[in-house]
NUGUGU-967572 format. One record per atom (N, C-alpha, C, CB): x, y, z; residue in three letters. Coordinates in pm, whole numbers, plus 32768, in hexadecimal, padded with zeros to 4 digits. Glycine has a CB too. Layout:
! residues N
XYZala
...
END
This chain:
! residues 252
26869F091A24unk
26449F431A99unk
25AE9F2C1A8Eunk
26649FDA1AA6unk
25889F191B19unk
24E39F021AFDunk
24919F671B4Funk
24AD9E631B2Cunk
24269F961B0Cunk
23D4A0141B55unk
23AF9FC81BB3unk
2355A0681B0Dunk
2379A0171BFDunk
2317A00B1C92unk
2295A0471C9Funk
235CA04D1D0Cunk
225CA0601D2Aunk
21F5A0991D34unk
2202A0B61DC3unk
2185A0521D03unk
225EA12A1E05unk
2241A10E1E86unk
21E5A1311EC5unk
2286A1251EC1unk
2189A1971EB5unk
20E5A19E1EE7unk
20B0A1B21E72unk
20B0A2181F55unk
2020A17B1E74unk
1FD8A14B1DE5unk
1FCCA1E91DA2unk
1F20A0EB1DFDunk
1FB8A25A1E1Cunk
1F9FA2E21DA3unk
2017A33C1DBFunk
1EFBA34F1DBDunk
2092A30E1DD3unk
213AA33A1DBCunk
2138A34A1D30unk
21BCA2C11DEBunk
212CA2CA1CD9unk
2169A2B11C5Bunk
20F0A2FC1C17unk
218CA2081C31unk
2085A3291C20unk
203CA36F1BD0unk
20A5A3EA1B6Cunk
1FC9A3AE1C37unk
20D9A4091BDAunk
2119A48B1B97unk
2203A43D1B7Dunk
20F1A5511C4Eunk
2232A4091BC8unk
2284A3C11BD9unk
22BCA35E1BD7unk
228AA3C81BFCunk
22F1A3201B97unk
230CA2841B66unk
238DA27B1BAAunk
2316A2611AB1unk
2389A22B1C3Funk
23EDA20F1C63unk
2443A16F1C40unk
23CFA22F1CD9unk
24CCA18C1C34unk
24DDA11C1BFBunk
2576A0CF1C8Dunk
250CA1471B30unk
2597A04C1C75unk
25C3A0101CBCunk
2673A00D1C79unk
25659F971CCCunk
26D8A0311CA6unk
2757A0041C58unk
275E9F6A1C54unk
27E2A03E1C9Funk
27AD9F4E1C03unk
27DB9EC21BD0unk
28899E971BD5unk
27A89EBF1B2Funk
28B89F491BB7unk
296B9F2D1BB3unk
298C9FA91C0Cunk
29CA9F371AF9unk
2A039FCB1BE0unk
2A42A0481BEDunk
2A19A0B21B8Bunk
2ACBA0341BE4unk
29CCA1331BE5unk
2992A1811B7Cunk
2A05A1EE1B8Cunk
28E9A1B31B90unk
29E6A22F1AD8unk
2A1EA29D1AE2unk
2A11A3281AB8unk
2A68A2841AC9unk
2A07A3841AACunk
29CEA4181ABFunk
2A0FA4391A4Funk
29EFA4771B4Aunk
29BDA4AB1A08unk
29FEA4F21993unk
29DCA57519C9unk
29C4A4D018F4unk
2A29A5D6198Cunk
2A52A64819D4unk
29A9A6AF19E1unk
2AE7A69B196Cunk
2962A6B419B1unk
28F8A6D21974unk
2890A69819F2unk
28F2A69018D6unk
2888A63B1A3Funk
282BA5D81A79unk
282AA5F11AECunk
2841A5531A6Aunk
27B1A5E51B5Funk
27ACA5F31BD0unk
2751A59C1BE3unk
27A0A6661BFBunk
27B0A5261C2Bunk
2752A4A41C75unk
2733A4B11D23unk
27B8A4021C5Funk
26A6A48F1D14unk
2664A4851D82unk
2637A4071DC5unk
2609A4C51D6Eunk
2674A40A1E3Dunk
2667A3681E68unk
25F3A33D1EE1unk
2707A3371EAAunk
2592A3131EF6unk
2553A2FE1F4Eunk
2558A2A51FA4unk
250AA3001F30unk
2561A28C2014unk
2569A212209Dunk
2527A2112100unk
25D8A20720E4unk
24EBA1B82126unk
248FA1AE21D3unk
2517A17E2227unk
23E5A10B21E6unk
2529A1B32299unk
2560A1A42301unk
2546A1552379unk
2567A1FD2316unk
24E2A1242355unk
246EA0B123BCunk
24BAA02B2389unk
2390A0AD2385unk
255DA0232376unk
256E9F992363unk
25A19F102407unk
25F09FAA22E3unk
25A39EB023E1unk
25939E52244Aunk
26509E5C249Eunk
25599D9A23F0unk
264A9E3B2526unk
26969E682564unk
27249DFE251Aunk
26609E662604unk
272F9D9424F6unk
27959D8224A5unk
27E09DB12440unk
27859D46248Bunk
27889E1A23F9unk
27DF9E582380unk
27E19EC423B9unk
27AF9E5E22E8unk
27A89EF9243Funk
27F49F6E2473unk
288E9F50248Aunk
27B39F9C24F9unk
289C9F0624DDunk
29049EC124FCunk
29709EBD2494unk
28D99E48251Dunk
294D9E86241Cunk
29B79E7B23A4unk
29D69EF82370unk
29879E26232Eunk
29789F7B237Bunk
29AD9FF42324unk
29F0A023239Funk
2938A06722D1unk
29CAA00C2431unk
2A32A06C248Bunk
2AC4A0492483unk
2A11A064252Aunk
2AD29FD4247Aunk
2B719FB32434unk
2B8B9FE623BFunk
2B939F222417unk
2B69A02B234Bunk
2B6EA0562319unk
2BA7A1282347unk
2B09A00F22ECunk
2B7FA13023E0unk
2B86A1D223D9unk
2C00A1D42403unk
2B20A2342431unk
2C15A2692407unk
2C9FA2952436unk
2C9AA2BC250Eunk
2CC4A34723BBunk
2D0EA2A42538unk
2CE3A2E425D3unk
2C99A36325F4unk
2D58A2FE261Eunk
2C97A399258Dunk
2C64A43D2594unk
2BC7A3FF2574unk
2CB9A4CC24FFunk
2BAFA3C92521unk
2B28A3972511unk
2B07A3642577unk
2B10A34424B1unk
2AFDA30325B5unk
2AF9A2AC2629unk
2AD0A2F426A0unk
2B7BA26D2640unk
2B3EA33826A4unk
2B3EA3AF26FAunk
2AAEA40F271Bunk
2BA6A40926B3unk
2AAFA447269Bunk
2A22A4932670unk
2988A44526BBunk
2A18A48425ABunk
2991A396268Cunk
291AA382266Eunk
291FA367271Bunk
28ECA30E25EDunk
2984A350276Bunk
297EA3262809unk
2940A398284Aunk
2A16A3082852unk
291AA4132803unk
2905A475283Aunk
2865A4962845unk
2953A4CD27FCunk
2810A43C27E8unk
2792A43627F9unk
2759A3D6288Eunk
2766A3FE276Eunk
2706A43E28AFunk
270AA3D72912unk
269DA35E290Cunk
26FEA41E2993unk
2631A34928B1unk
25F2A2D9289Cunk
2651A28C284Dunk
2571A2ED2860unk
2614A204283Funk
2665A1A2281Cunk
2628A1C72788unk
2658A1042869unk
25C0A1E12750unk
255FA1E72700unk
25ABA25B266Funk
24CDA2212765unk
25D2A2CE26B2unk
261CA3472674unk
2697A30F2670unk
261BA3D626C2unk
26DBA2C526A2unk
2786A260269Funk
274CA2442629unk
27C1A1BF271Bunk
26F1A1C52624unk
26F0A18A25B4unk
26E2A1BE2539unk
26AAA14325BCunk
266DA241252Bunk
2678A26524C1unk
26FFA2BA2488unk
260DA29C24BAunk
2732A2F824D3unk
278BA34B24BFunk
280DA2FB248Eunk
2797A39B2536unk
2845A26024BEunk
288FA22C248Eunk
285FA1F923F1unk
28B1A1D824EBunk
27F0A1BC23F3unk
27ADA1AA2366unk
2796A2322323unk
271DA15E2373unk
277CA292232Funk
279FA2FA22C0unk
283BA30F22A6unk
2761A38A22EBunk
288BA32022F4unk
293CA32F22AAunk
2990A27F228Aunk
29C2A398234Eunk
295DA22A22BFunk
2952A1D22266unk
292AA1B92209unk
293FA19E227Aunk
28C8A1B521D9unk
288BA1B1213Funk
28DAA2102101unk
27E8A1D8212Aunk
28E6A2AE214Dunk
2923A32820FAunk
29B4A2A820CAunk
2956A3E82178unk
2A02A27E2100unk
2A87A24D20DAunk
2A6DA1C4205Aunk
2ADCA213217Bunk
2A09A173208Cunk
29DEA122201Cunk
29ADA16D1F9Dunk
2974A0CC204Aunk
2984A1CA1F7Eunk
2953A2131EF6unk
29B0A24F1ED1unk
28E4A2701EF6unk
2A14A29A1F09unk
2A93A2CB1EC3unk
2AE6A25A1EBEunk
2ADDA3421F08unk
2AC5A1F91F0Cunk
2B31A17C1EEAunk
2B2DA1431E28unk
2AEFA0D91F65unk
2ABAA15B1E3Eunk
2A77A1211DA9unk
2A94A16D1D29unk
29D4A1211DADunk
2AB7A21E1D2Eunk
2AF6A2751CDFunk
2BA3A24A1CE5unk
2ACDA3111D16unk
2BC8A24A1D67unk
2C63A2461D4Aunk
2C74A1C91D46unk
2CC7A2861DACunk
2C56A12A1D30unk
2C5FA0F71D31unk
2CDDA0BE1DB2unk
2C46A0FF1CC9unk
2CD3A0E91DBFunk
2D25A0C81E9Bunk
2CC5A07F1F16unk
2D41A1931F0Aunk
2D10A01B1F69unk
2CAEA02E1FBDunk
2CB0A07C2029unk
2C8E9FD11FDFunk
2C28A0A0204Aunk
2BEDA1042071unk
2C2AA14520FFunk
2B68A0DB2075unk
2C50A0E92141unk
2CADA0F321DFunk
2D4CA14821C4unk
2CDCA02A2221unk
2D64A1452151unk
2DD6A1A02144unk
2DD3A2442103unk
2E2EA15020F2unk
2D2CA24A20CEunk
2D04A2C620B2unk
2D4FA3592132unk
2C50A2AB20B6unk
2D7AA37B211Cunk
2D81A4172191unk
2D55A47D217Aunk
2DF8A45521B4unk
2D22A4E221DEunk
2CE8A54821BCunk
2D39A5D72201unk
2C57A52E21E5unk
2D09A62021BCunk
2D2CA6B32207unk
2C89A6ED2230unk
2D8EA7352184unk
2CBBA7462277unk
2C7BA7A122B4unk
2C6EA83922B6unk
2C92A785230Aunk
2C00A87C2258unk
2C2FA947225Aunk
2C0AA95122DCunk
2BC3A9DA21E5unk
2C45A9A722FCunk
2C2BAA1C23A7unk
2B75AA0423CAunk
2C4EAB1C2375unk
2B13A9FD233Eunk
2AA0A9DC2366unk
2A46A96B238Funk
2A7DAA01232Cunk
2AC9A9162356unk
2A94A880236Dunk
2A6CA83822FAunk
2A1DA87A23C6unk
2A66A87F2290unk
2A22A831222Funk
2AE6A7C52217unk
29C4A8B7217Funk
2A73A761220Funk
2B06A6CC21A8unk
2B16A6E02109unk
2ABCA5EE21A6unk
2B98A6BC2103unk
2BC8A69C2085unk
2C1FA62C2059unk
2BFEA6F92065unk
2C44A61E1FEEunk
2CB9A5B21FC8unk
2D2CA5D71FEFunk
2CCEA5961F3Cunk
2D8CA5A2200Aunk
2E37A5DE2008unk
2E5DA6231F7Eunk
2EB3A551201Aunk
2EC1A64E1FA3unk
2EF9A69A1EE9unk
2ED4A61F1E94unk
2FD9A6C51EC5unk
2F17A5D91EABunk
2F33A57B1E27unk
2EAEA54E1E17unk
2FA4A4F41E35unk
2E47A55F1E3Aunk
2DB4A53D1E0Eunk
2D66A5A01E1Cunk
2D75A4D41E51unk
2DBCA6341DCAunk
2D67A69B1DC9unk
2CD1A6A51D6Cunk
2DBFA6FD1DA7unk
2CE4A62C1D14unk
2C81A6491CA2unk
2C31A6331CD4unk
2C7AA6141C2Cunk
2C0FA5DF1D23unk
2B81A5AE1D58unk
2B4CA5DD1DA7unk
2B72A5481D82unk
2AD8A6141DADunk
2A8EA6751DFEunk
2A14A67A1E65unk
2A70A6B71DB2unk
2A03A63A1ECCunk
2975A6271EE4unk
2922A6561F5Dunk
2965A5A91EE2unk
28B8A62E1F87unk
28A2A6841FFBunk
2809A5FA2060unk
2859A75B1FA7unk
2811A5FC20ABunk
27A7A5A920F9unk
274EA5F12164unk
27EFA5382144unk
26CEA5C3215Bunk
2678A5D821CAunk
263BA55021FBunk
260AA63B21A3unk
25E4A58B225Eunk
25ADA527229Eunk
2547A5142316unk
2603A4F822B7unk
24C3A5012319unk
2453A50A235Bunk
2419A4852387unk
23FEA550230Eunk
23BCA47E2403unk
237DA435241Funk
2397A39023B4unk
2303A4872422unk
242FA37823CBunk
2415A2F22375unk
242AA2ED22EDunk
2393A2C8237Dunk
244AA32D22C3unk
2446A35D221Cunk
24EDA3BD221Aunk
238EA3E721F0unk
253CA3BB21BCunk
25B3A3E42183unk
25AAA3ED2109unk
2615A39F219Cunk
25D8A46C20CDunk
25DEA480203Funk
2672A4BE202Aunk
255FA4E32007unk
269CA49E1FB4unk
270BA4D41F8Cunk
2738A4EB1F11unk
2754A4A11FB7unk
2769A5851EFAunk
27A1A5AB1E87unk
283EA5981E36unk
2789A61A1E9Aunk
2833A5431DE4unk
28B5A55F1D7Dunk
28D9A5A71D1Aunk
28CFA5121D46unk
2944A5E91D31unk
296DA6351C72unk
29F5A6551CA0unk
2902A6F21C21unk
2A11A6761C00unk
2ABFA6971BF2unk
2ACDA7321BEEunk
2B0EA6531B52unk
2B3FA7401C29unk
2B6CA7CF1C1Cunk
2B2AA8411C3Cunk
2B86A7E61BAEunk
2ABEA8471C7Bunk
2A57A8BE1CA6unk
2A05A89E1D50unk
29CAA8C31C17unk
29F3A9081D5Funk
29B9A8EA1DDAunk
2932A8B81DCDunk
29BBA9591E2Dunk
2905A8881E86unk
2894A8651E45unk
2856A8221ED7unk
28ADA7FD1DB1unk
27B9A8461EEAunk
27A5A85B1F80unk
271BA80A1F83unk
279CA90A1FB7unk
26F2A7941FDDunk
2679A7721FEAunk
264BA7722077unk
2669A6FE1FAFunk
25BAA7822060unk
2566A74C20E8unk
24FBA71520DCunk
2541A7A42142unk
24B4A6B32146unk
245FA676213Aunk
2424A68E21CDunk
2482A5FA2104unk
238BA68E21B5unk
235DA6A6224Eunk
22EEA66F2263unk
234BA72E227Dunk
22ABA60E22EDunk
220AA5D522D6unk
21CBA63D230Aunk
21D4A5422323unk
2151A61622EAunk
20E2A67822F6unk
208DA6482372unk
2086A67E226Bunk
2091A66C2400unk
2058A629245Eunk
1FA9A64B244Dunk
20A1A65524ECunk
1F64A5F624AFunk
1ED2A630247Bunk
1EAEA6B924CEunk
1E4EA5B72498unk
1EE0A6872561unk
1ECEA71C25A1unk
1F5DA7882595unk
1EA9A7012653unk
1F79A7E9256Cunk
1FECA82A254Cunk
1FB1A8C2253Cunk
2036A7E724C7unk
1FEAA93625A0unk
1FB8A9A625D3unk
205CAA082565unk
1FA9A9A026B3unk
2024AA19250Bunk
20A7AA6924C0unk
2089AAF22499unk
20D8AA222434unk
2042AB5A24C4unk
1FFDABCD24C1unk
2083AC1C2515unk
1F54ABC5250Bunk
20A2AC04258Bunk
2112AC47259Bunk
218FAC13256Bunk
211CAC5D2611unk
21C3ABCA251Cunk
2241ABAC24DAunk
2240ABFB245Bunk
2255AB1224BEunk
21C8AC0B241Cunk
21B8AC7023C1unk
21ABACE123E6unk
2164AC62237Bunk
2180AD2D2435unk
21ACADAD2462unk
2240ADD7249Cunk
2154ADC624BEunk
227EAD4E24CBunk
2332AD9F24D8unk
2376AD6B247Eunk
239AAD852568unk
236FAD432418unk
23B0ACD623AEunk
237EAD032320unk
237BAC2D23CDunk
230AAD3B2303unk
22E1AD392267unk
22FEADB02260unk
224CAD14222Eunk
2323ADF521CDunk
2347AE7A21B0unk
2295AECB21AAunk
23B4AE7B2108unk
22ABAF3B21BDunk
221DAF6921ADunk
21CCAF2A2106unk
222BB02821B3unk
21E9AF45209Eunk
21BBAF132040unk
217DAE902031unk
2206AF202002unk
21D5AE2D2055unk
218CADB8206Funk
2128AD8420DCunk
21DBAD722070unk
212FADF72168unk
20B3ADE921C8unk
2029AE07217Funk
20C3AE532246unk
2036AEB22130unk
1FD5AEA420F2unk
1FA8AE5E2089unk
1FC7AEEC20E3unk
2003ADFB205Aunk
1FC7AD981FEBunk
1F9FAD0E2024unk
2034AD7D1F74unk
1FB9ACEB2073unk
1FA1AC9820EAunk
1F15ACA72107unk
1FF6ACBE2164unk
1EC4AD202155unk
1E30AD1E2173unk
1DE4AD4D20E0unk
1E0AAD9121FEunk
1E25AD522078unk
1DE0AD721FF2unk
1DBCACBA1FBFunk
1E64ADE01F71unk
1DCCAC681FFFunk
1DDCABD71FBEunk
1D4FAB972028unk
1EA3AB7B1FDBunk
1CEFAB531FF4unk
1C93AB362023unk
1CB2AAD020C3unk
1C4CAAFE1FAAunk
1C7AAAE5210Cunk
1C95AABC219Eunk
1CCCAA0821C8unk
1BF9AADF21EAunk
1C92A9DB2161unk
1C94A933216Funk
1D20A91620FAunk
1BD4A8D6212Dunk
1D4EA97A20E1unk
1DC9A9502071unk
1E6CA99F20EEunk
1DA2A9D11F8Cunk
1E24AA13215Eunk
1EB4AA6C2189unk
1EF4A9FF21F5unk
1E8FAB2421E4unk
1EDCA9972237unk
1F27A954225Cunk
1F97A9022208unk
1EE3A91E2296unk
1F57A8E12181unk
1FB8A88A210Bunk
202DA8FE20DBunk
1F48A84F2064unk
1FD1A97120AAunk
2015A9F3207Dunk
20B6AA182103unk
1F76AA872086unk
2084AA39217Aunk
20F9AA5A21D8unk
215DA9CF21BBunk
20BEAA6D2290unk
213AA94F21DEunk
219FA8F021B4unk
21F7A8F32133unk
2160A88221AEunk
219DA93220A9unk
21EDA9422042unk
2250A97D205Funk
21BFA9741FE7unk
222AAA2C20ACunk
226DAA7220ACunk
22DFAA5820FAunk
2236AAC620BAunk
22EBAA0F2170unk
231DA9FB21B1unk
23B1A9AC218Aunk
22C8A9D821F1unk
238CA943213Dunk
23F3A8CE2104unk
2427A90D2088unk
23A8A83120DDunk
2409A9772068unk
2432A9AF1FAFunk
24D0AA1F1FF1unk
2364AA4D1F3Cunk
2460AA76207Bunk
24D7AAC920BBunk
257CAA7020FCunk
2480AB17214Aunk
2532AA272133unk
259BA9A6216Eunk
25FFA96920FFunk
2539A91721A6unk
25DAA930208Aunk
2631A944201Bunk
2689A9881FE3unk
260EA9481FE2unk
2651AA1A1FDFunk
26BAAA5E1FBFunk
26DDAAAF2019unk
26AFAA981F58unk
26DCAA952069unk
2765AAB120F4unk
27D8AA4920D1unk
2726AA8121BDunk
2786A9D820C2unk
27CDA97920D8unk
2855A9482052unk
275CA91520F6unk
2811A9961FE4unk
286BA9A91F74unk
28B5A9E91F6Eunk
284CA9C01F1Funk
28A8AA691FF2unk
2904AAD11FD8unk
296EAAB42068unk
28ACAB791FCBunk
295DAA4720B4unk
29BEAA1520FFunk
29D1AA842176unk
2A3DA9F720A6unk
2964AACE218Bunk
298AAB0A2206unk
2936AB33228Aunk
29BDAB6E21DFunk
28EBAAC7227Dunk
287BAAD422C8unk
2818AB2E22F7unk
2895AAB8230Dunk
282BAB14236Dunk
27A9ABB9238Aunk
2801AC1823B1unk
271AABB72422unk
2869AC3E2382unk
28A2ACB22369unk
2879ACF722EEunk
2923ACA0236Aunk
2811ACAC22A4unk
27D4ACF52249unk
272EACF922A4unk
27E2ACA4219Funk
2711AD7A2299unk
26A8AD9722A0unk
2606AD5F2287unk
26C6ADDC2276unk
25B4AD3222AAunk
2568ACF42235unk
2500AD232213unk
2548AC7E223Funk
250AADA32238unk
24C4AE0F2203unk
24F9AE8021CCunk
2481AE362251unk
2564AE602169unk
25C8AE842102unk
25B1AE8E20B7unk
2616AE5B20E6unk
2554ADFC2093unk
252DADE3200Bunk
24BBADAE1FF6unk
257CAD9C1FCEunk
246AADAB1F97unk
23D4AD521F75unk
23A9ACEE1F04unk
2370ADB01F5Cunk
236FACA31F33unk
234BAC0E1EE8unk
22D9AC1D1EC8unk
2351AB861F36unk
22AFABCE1E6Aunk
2223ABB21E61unk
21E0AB741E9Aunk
2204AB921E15unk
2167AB4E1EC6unk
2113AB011F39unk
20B5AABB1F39unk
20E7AB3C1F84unk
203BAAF51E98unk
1FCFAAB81E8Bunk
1FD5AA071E40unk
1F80AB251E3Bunk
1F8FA9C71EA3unk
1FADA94A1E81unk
1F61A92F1E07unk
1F93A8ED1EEAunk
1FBDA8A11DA2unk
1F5FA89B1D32unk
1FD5A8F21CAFunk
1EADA8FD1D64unk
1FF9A96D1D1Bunk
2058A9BA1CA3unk
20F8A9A01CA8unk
2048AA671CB3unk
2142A9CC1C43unk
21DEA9A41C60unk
222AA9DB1CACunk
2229A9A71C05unk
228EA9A81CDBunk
22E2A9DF1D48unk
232FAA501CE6unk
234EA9611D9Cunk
2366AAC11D47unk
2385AB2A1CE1unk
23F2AB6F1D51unk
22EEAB941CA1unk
241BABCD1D56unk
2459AC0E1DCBunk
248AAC981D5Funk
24E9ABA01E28unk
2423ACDE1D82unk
23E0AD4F1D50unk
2451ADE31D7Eunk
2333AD4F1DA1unk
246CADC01DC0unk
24BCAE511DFFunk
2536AE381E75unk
243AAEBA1E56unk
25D0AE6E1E46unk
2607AE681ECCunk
2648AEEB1EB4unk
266AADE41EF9unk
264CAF1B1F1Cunk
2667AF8D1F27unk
26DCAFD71F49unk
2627AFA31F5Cunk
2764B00E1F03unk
27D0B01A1EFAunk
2826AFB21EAEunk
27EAB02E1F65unk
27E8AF7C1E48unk
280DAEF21E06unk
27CDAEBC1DB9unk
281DAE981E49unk
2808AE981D24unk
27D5AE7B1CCFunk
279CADFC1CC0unk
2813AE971C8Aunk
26E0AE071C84unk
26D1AD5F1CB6unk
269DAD291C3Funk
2662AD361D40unk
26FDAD211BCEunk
26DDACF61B56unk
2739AC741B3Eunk
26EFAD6A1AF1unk
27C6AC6F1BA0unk
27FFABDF1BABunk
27CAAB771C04unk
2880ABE51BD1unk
2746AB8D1C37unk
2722AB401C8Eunk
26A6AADF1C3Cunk
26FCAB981D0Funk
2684AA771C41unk
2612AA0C1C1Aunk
25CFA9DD1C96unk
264EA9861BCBunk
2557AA1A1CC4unk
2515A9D71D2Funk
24BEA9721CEBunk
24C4AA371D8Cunk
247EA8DF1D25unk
246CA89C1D24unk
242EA83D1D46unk
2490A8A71D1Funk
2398A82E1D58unk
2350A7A51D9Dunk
2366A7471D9Aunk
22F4A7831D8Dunk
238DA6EC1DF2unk
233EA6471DDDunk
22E7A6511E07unk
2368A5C71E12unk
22A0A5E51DCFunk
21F5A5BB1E07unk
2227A5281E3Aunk
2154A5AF1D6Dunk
21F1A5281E98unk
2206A4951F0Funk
2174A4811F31unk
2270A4B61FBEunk
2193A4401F7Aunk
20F3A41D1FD9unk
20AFA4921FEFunk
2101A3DB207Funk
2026A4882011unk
1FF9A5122054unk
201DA51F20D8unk
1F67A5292053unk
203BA4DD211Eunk
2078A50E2187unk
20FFA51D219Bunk
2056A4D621D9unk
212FA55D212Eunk
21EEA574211Funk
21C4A5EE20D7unk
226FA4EC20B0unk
21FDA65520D3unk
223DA6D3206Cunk
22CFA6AE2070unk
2225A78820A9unk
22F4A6E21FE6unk
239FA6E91FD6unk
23BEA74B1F63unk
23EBA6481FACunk
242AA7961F6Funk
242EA7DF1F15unk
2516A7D71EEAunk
23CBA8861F5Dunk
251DA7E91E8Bunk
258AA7F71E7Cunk
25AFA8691E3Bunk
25AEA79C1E51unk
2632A8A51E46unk
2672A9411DF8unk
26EBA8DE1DE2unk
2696A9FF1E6Aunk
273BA9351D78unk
2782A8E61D23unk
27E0A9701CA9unk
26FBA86C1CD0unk
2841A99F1CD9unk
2888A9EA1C6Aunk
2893A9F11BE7unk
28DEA9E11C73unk
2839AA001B66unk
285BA9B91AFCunk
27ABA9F11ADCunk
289FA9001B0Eunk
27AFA9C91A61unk
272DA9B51A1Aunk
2751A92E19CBunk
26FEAA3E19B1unk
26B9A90C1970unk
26C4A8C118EDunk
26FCA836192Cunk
2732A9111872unk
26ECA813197Cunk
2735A7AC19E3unk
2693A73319A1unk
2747A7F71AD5unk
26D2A6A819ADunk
2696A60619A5unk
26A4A5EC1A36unk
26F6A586193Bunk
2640A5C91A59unk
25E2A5811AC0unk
25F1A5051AD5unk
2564A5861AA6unk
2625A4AA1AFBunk
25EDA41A1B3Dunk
2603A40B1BC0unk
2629A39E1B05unk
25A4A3951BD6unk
257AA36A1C55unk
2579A2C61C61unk
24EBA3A81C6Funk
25B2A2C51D01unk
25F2A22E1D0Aunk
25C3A2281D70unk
2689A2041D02unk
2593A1B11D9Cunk
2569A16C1E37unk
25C8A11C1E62unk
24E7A1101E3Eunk
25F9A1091EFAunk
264CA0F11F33unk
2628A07C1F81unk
2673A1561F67unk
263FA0051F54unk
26119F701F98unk
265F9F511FE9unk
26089EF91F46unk
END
């Protein structure tokens, strides 16, 4: 396998690397995969043969041609990267569906575990065995008015830690917070039927992702989680488990 560099100050903190074969996961590991969705209208073409009618379906429902495309290139790729764990190709992968929507493997590919987001052009995605496990990724626009999303959305604790963080850092800070909460909803598979002012994360940028408090529930099986991407990406992942190995793969 050969490293990369996909933006020159990504790899400062992250060494993304490129597969070469069929990779494979040890029980312990949670791989993180990165992809631009800005690919050329021919290999759109080749992963939509790749989806299922329910997929297809889905992406006919955007109504730019622009959101089609990405949306088929994010669950395409999703089928090419688990293609590469189960060694199958990828067009015969199937999925289920909980009542909330989050995807999974069929029984017989219960071990494998993962979860996808996806923003302005950019898709990230989480792998691991046997545990849950929830990501998000979100861009950071330049003009973006989020003062009231934090007043019906942040638990009181974190509003006031929010205007405690110097003024030119609380736009980065709400995005932390924002993509760390989105995670672990998203780990716990039940969307915004969880509250998201239930529970509290940490926010100040610079510091580690943490998820400090949930309330009616113990949050010592939970691992919250940064990536560092571009500066104009936050991403955060939650992940069931502690003591967990890290790698990271770019998606050509």
């Amino acid at each position: 396998m050969s490293r990369c560099s996909y933006k020159r100050n990504m790899c400062k903190t992250i060494e993304w690397y490129i597969p070469k074969k069929n990779i494979k996961i040890e029980n312990n590991e949670v791989h993180i995969w990165l992809a631009s969705l800005n690919i050329d209208r021919t290999f759109v073409e080749t992963l939509k043969k790749i989806l299922s009618e329910d997929e297809i379906k889905r992406a006919e429902k955007f109504y730019f041609q622009k959101d089609r495309n990405h949306f088929i290139a994010c669950r395409g790729i999703l089928r090419n990267i688990l293609g590469f764990y189960l060694n199958i190709n990828p067009g015969e992968i199937k999925f289920s569906y909980n009542p909330y929507g989050k995807p999974s493997l069929n029984e017989t590919e219960k071990k494998l575990s993962f979860n996808l987001s996806n923003s302005h052009g950019m898709a990230i995605y989480g792998i691991t065995c046997n545990r849950d496990i929830g990501i998000d990724i979100e861009h950071i626009p330049k003009d973006f008015s989020w003062e009231d999303i934090v007043k019906n959305f942040f638990s009181e604790k974190e509003i006031r830690s929010l205007y405690q963080i110097p003024t030119h850092l609380q736009k980065k800070a709400f995005f932390n917070g924002w993509t760390r909460k989105e995670a672990y909803i998203k780990a716990k598979g039940k969307g915004l039927s969880i509250a998201l002012d239930s529970f509290d994360v940490s926010l100040t940028p610079g510091k580690p992702a943490e998820l400090l408090e949930v309330r009616g529930e113990e949050k010592s099986r939970w691992f919250l989680k940064e990536i560092i991407l571009d500066p104009d990406y936050v991403s955060a992942i939650a992940v069931e488990s502690h003591n967990l190995k890290f790698k990271y793969w770019k998606f050509i």
